[in-house]
ZAMARGU-4260 file (C-alpha; in steps of 0.2 Angstrom, whole numbers, plus 5000, padded with zeros to 4 digits):
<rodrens>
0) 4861/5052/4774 | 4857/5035/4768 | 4868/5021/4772 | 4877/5008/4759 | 4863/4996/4748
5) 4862/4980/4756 | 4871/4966/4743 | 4856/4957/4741 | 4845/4972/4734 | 4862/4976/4723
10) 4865/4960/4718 | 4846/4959/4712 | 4845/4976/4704 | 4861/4972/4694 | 4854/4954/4688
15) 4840/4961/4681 | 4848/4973/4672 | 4862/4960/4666 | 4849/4948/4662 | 4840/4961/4650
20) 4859/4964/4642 | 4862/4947/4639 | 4844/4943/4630 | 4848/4958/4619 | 4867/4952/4613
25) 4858/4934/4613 | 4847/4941/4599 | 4863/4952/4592 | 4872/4934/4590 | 4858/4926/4582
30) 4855/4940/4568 | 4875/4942/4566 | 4874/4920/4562 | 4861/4922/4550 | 4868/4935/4542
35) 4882/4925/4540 | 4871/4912/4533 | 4863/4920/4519 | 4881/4928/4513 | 4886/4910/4513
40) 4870/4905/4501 | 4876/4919/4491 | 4893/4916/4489 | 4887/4897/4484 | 4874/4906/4471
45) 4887/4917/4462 | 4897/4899/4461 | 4884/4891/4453 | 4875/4903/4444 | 4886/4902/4428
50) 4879/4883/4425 | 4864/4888/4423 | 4866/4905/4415 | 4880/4898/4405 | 4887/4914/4402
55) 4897/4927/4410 | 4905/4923/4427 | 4899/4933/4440 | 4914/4928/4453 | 4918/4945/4454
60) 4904/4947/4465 | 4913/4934/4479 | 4928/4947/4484 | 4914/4961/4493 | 4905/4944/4499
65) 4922/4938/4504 | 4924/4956/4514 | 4905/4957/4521 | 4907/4938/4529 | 4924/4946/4537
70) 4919/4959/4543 | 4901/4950/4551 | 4914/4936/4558 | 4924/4949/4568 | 4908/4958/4575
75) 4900/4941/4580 | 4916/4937/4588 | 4915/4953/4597 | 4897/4951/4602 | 4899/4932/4606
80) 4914/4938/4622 | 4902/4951/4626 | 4888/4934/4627 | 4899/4925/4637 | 4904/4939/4649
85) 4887/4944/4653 | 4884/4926/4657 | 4898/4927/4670 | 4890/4939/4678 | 4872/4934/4682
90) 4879/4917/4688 | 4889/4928/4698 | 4873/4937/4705 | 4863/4921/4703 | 4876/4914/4714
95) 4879/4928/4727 | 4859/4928/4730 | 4859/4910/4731 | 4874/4912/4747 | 4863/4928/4753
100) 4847/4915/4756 | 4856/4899/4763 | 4854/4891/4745 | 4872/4889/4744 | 4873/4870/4746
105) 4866/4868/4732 | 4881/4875/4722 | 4892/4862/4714 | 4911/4869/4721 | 4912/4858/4738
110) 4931/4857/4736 | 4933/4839/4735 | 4943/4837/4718 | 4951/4854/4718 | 4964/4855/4730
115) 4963/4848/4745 | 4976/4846/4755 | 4971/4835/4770 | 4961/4820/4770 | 4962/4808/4785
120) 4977/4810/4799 | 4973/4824/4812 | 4972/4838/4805 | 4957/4850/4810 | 4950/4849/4795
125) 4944/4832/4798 | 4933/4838/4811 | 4926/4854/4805 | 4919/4852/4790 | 4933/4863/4780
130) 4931/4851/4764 | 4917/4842/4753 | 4899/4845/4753 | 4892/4857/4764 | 4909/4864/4770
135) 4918/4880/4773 | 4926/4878/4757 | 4910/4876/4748 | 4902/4892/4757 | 4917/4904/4752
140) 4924/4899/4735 | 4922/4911/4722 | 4935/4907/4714 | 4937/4902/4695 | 4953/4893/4690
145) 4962/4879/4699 | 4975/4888/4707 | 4961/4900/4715 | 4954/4886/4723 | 4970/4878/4730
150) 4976/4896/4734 | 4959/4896/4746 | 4961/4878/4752 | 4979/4881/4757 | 4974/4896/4767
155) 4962/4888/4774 | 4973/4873/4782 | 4990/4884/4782 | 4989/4899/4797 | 4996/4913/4793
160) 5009/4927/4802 | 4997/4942/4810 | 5005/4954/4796 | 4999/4944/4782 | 4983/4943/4791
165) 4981/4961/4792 | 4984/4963/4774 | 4972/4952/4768 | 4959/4958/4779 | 4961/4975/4773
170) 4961/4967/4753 | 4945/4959/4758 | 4937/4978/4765 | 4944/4984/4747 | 4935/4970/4737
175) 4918/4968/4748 | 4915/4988/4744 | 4921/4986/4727 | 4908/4975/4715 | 4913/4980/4700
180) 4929/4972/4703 | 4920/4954/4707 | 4910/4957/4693 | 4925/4960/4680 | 4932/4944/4687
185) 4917/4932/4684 | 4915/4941/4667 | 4933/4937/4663 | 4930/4920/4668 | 4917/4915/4659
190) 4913/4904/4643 | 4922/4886/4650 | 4925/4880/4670 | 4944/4886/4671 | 4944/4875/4685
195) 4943/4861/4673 | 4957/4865/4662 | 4975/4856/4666 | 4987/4871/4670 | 5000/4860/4676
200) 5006/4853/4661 | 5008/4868/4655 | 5018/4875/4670 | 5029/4857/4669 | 5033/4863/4651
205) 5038/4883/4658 | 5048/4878/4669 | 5057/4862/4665 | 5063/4853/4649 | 5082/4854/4644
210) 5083/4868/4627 | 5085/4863/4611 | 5101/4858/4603 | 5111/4866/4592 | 5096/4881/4592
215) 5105/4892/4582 | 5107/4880/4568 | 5091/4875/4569 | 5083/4894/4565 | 5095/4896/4552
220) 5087/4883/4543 | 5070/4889/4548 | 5072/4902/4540 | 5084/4899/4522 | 5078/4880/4520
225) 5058/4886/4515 | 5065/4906/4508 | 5077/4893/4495 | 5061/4883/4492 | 5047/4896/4486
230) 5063/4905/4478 | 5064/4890/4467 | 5047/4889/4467 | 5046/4904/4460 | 5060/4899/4446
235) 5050/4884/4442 | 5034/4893/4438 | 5043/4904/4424 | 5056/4892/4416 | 5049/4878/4419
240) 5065/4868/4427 | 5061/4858/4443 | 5079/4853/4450 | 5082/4867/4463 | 5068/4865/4469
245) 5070/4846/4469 | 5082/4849/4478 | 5078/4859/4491 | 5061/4852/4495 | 5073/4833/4499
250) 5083/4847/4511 | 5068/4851/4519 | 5062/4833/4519 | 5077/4827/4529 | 5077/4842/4540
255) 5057/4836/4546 | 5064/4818/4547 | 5078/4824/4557 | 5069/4833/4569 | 5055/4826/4570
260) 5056/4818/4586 | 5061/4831/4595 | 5051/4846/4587 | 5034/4836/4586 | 5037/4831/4607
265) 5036/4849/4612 | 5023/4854/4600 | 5011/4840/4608 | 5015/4847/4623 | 5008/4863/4620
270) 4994/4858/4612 | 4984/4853/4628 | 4984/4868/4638 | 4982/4880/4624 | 4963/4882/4631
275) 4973/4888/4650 | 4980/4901/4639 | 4968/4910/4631 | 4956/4909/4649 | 4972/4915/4659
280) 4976/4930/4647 | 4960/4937/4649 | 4959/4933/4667 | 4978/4942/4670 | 4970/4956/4656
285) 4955/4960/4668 | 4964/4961/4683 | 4980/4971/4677 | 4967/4982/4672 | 4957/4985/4690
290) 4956/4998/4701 | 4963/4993/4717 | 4971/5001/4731 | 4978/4991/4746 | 4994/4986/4747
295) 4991/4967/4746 | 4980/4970/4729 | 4993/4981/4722 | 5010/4967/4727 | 4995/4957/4717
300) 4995/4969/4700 | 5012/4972/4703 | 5019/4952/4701 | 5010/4950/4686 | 5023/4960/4676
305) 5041/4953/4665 | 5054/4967/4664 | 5041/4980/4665 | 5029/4971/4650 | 5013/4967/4655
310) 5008/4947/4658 | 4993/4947/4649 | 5002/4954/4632 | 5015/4940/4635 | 5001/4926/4638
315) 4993/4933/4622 | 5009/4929/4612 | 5011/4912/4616 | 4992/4908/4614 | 4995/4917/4597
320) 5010/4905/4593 | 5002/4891/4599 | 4985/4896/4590 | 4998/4896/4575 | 5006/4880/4577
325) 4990/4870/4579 | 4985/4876/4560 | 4999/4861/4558 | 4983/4851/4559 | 4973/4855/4547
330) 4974/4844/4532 | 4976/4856/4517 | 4990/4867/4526 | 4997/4851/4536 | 4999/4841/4518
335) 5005/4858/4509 | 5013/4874/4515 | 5018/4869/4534 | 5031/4855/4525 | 5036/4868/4515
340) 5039/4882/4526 | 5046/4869/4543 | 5030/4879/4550 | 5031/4867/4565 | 5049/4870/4570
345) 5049/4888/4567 | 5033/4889/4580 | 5041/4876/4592 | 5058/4888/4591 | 5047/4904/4594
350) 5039/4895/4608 | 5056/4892/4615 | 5063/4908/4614 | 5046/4913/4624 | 5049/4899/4638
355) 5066/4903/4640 | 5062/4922/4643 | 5047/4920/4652 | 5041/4902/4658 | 5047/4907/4676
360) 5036/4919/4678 | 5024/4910/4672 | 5017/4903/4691 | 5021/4916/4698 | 5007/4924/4689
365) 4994/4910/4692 | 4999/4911/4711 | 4996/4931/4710 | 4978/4927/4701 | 4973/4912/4713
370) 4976/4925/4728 | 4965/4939/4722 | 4952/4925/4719 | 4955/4919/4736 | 4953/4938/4745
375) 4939/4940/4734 | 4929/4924/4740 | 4934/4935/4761 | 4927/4952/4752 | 4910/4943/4746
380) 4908/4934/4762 | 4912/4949/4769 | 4899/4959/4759 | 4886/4945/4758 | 4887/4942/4778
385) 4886/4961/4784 | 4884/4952/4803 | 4901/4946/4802 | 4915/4954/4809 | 4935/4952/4803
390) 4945/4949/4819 | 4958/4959/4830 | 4972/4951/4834 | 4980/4956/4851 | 4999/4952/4858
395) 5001/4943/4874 | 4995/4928/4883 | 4984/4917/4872 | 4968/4924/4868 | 4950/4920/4863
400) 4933/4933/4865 | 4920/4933/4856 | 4903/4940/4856 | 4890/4932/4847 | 4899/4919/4839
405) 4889/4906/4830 | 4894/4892/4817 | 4894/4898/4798 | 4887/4882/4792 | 4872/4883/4799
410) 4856/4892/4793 | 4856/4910/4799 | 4838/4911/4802 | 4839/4896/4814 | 4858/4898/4823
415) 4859/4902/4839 | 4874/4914/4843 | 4883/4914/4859 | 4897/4925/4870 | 4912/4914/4875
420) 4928/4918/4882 | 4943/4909/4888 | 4955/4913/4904 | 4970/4911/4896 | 4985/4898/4895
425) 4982/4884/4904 | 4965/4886/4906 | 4950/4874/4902 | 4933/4878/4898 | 4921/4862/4904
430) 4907/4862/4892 | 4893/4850/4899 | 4875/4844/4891 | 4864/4835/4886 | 4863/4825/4871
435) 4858/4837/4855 | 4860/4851/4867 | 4875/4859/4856 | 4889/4856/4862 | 4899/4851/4846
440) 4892/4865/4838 | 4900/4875/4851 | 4914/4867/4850 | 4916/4869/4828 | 4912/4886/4832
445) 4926/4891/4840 | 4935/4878/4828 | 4928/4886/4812 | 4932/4903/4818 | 4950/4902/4822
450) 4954/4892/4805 | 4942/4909/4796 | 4953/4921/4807 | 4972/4912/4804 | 4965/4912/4784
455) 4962/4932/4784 | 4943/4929/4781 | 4930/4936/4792 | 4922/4926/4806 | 4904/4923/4811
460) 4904/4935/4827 | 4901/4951/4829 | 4918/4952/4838 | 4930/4944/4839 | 4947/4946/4849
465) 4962/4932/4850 | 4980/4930/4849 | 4987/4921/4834 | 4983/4902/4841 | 4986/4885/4834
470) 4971/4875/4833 | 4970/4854/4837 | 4953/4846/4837 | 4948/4828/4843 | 4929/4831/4839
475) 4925/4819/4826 | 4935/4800/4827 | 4933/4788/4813 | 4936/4770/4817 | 4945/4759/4803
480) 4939/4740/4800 | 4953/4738/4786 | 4967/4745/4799 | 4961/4737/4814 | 4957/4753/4822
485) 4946/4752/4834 | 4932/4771/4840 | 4944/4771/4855 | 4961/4767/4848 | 4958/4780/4836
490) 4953/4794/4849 | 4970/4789/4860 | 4978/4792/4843 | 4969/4807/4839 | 4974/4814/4859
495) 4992/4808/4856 | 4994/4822/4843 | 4988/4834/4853 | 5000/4829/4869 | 5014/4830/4854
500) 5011/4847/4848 | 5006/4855/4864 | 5024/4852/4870 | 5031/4862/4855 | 5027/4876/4867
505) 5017/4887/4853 | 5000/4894/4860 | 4989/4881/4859 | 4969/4881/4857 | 4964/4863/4859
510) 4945/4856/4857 | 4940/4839/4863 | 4924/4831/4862 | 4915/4818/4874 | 4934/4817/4879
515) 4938/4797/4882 | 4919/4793/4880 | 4925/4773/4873 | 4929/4769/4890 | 4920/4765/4907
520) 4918/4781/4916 | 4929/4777/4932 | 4944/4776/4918 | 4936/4789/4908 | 4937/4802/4923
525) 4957/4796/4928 | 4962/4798/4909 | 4953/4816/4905 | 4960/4823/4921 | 4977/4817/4917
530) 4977/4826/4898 | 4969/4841/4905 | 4979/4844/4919 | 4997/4839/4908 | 4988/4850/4894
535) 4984/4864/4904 | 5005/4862/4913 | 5013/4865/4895 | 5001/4882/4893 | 4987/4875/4881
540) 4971/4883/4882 | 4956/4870/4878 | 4938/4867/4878 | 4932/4848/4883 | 4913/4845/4880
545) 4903/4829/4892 | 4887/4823/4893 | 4896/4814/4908 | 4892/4823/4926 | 4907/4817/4935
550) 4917/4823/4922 | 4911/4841/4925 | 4921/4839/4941 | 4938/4839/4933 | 4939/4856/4938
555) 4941/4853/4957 | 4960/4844/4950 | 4965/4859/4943 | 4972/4875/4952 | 4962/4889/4955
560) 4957/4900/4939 | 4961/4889/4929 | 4946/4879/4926 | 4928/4885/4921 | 4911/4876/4920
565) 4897/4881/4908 | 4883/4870/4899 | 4869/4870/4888 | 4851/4863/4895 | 4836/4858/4887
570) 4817/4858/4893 | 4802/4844/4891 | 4788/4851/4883 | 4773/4838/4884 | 4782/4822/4874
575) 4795/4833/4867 | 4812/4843/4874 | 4815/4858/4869 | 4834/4865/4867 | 4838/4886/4867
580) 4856/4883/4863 | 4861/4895/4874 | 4877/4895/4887 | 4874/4897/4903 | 4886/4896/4920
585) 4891/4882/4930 | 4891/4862/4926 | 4874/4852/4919 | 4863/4845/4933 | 4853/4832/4922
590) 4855/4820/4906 | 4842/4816/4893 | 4847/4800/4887 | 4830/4790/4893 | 4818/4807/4888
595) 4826/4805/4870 | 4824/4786/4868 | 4805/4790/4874 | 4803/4804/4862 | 4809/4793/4847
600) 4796/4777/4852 | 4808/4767/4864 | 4795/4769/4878 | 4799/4753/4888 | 4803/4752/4907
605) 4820/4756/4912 | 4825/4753/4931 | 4840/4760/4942 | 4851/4746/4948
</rodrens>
């Protein structure tokens, strides 16, 4: 029996095929305008024909003209959806192939302008690369609106409970074996970046504003004011006396002047996100309509729904009425008929009646869409990455296995995986080195792992067993000239923070790099044992990296079992060294400081004191 096709020959099988589809309804679109041209030429020729003839008028001939150019307008429309739909999807596969063969960085969503929610302070996602180019985010959005991509960049910095971690895991099985479902999202998506459009005004406008006064008054002359106008209208045209209708068209005048203020306010409002509305209702449309299975899917479909009436047919109705109301700007029917028929307030009044029904649903429903775009980005990664593995989380004493673990961001053809385990609470894992030797990387590893496990995403291990950990980094410190932050000041900061949350008494995975290294090493030594040992007291697990050989003696200040030494090494080749990358037992025996000063050109004489 033959096993699953591999996404990468999927994902090409299916761009060709919706490359071939797209070049056929380009060609559709393009006869469908021209069409549409020549009935135009002719409409103009059976205008003009009677100057030249200068007999007969031959504008009969306009009305099946007329209904031809219709009837071509809705079929290019149809086949123009069908255009932008196929587009969607190969940038989908174009895309996806580009992630399958490490192209990925070149993809313009890095996460910087679209949601995230920590930028300084101490948060792990200054040291892990979570955010901006060549970052987690950048490696598993899929998403295509802006609430998809804050969804995924909340998740991303907000663990979450071992339930709801379970639950998306299982979506994200659901939706890396279900293509058809990404497709029909990216196809949905298509035409304009959704991420683009402003959907916060228009949620401010849902869900706040006090309601019109007097709305009652208001509809009642919505409705008589313009039915006493054309009635007199209509008076005029067959007796020929103006005065009713005089009359009534100075009522409607001081109604417009009357509320114009307040009517024209809200219409502006809704004239921005008018674009959000139609993207969203085909977005919400799509995914009422999918397939899907797993209980945190179906709580998905299930929120997009108002007393038992679909989303997407309500989102259509207020794009419709706001589709209406913008006809206000068009000059012949703004100068002509919208006066006349108090066009604006009766739209404004329908809109309000919609936002009074349904405008607290309304983020509801861009929440439920930004998490299926969120699972989905875990499914592709999921199905794109078939070496990953989604955790297991275990009860008990803190926890962290894993078995060829390696670091997402890095080239799969050149990382190096590695087994690592830890012993437990209060335990600390003495990671020495080399210089280049890998170190950090083991350490943003482990890093990168917890925050793709505590997010519901899968992890770049084949396995993977922990306990629901809280993660505190001190990898990467940033000094501040405009603060008067000193490199040291700012690790002692940094350290602070981690002493402050490990006494909250929560399971505590703590990473520290080149711990203390601002400082001579007698005071370098006294300092790290200190936080070790006061760490490893409250019950915080952690790893601390060194390049420092006396600080891979910490462990003789800790009590038994509770301190562990492994390192990476390196190797001179001729001129060159030479790293594997790989862990191995017991503290470092050398440094290659001098060798790597020698290998770059510094080749001068260094002597021991």
């Amino acid at each position: 029996m033959s096993g699953p096709v591999p996404a990468e020959d999927e994902y090409r099988r299916r761009l060709a095929l919706r490359r071939d589809a797209l070049a056929n309804t380009q060609k559709r679109v393009e006869r469908l305008g021209n069409l549409r041209l020549v009935l135009v030429l002719l409409g103009l020729g059976l205008l003009l024909l009677p100057l030249f003839v200068r007999q007969g008028a031959p504008w009969w001939g306009l009305l099946p003209v007329a209904l031809a150019f219709a009837v071509l307008g809705r079929a290019l429309d149809r086949a123009q959806r069908q255009e932008r739909a196929l587009g969607g999807a190969v940038r989908y596969y174009e895309d996806g192939l580009a992630r399958i063969e490490e192209r990925w960085r070149q993809l313009p969503s890095d996460g910087v302008a679209l949601g995230v929610p920590y930028r300084g302070g101490h948060h792990p996602a200054d040291d892990l690369d979570l955010f901006g180019p060549n970052s987690l985010f950048q490696l598993l959005d899929r998403t295509v609106t802006a609430e998809g991509a804050r969804t995924l960049a909340r998740w991303l910095t907000e663990p979450a409970e071992v339930e709801e971690l379970r639950a998306r895991q299982a979506a994200a099985i659901e939706l890396a074996q279900a293509l058809d479902v990404s497709e029909a999202l990216a196809s949905a998506a298509a035409g304009d970046d959704h991420r683009a459009v402003e959907d916060q005004a228009l949620l401010a406008w849902a869900e706040g504003g006090p309601p019109l006064p007097r709305p009652g008054l208001l509809q009642l002359l919505g409705v008589v004011l313009p039915a006493l106008f054309l009635s007199a209208f209509g008076w005029w045209a067959f007796t020929a006396q103006r005065g009713p209708m005089v009359w009534t068209g100075l009522l409607i005048i001081a109604t417009v002047v009357a509320t114009r203020k307040m009517i024209g306010a809200r219409a502006q409002v809704l004239s921005g996100p008018e674009r959000a509305l139609s993207r969203y209702a085909k977005l919400i449309e799509t995914v009422e309509a999918l397939p899907l299975s797993s209980p945190r899917l179906k709580a998905v479909q299930d929120k997009l729904r108002v007393q038992g009436e679909p989303a997407a047919a309500r989102i259509q109705r207020l794009r419709r009425l706001v589709e209406y109301l913008e006809w206000r700007l068009n000059a012949f029917f703004g100068l002509s008929l919208s006066p006349a028929l108090l066009w604006e307030l009766n739209l404004v009044l329908r809109t309000e009646r919609w936002r009074q029904e349904t405008g607290p649903a309304l983020r509801g429903w861009f929440l439920a869409i930004g998490e299926l775009e969120a699972l989905a980005s875990f499914g592709a990664l999921l199905r794109e990455r078939p070496d990953y593995c989604l955790p297991t989380f275990v009860e008990g004493p803190a926890t962290f296995k894993a078995q060829g673990l390696s670091h997402p961001l890095i080239d799969r053809k050149k990382v190096v995986a590695n087994d690592l385990s830890l012993d437990g609470p209060g335990s600390v894992l003495l990671l020495s080195g080399s210089n280049m030797s890998g170190k950090s990387t083991l350490l943003r590893s482990v890093g990168l792992a917890v925050v793709m496990a505590r997010a519901g995403a899968p992890v770049a291990a084949r396995q993977l067993e922990l306990t629901p950990l809280e993660l505190m980094t001190s990898v990467r410190i940033v000094d501040s000239l405009a603060a008067g932050t000193s490199h040291f000041y700012a690790e002692l900061l940094r350290l602070k923070a981690i002493v402050d949350r490990a006494k909250d008494g929560r399971p505590l995975l703590y990473l520290l790099d080149e711990v203390l290294h601002g400082t001579n090493s007698r005071e370098r030594y006294l300092g790290a044992v200190a936080v070790i040992r006061w760490l490893a007291s409250t019950g915080a697990m952690g790893i601390v990296t060194t390049h420092d050989l006396s600080l891979a003696k910490v462990k003789e200040r800790l009590p038994p079992q509770k301190a562990r030494n492994q390192h990476f090494s390196d190797e001179v080749q001729g001129d060159r060294i030479h790293f594997d990358y790989h862990l191995r037992d017991g503290p470092i025996q050398s440094t290659n400081a001098l060798r790597l000063m020698r290998a770059v050109g510094i080749d001068l004489d260094y002597e021991e004191d």
